[in-house]
Structure formats: C-alpha cells, structure tokens
ROVEXDO-740189 format. One record per residue (C-alpha): residue number from 1; y, z, x. Coordinates in Angstrom, 2 decimals. Last residue first. Example, Ala and Ser with C-alpha at 12.3 -4.5 7.8 and 13.67 -1.06 7.14 Angstrom:
 resi   north      up    east
    2   -1.06    7.14   13.67
    1   -4.50    7.80   12.30
END
This chain:
 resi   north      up    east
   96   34.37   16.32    5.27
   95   33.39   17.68    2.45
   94   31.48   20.97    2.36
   93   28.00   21.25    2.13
   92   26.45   23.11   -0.92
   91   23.29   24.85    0.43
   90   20.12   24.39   -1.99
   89   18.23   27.79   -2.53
   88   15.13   27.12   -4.50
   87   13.53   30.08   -6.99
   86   10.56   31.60   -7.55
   85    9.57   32.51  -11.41
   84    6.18   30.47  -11.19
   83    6.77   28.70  -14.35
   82   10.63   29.91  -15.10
   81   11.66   28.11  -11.65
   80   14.97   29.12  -10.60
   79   17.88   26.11   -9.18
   78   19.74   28.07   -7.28
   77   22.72   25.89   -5.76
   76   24.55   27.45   -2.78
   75   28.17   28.38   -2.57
   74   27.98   32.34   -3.22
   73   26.27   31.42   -5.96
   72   25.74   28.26   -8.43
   71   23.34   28.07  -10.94
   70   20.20   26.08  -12.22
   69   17.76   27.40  -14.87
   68   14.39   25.71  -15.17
   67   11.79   25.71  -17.94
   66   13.93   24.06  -20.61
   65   17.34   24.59  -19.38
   64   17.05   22.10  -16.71
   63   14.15   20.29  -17.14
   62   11.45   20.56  -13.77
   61    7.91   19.12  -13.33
   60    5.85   21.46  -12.01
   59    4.96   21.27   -7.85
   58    3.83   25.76   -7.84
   57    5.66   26.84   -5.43
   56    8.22   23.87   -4.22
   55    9.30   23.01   -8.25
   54    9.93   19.38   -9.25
   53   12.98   17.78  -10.12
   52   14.82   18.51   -6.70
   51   12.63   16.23   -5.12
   50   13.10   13.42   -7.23
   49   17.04   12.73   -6.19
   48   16.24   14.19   -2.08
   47   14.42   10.94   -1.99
   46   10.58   12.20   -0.68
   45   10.19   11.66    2.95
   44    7.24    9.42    3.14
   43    3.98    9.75    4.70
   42    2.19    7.06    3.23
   41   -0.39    9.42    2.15
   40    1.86   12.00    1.60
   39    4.01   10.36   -0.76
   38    1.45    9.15   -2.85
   37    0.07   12.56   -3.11
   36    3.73   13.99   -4.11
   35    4.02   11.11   -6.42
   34    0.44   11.78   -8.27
   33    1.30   15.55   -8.33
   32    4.67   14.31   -9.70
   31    2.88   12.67  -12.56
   30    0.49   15.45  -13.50
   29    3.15   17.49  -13.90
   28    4.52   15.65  -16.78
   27    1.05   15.10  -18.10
   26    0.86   18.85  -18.05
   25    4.16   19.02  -19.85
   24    3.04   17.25  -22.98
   23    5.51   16.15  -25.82
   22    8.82   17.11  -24.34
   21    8.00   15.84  -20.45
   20    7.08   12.53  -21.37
   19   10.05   10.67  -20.98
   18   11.00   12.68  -17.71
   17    7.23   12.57  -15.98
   16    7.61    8.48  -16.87
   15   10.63    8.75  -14.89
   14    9.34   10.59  -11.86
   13    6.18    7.69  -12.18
   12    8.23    4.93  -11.86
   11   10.62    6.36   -8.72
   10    7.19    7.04   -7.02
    9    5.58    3.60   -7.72
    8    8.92    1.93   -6.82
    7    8.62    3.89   -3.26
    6    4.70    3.20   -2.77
    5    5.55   -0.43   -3.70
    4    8.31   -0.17   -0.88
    3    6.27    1.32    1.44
    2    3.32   -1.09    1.22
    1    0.00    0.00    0.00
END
C-alpha cells in the first residue's frame, strides 16, 4: 500500500468514525483502531487534525461534549476523556 492511499484511507475512515459516531460508538472506534493500525504499518505520523479525535489511553473515538470535554488552562488545551477519565494536555504555542 502506497502512502498516499494509506493517507486517503485514514482521512476516509476518521470521517466515516464521525458520521457514525451517534448511532454506534463501537463502530466509531472500530474505525480509528483500523487508522491507527494502518498508520503503523506504514509507519506514518498521524496528521495532528485526526489525532486529537481519538483518546491516547484507551484509542475511542472522541465528540466534544458527548464523551469528551475540552478546556483551556493555564494556556494549554485539556481535552478529558469521559471513557477512560484521563486527560490530554496540548500546549498552546504562541504566535510568532
């Protein structure tokens, strides 16, 4: 598999996981465990877009609000996983 089919075949299956993600979540995760192992095979970096949709502890599917809650402190993003109830610190850069 090429890199850029691997990369179109990643960015397909994060917005499948989005449609989907209201009438059955463990499809949804399902997806991005596909996407992750696509990734990996290839070794890819994943875009920094679809990696911040999926929880690092337990790789679910993430929507905001739904069964993730994402704030701002002390000038980092906290985006808190209600599955696994860990969170990810994200460090807001200043511009340049």
């Amino acid at each position: 598999m090429s890199v850029q089919i691997a990369k179109l075949r990643i960015k397909k299956l994060f917005e499948e996981a989005d449609k989907i993600f209201k009438k059955n979540k463990k499809l949804s995760n399902r997806y991005v465990e596909i996407a992750r192992k696509i990734a990996m095979k290839l070794q890819l970096k994943m875009p920094k877009k679809y990696k911040r949709q999926y929880c690092k502890h337990c790789y679910r599917f993430l929507k905001n609000g739904v069964n993730a809650r994402v704030r701002i402190h002390k000038s980092r993003v906290v985006i808190y996983c209600m599955e696994c109830k860990k969170y990810t610190r994200i460090p807001l850069s200043k511009k340049k």
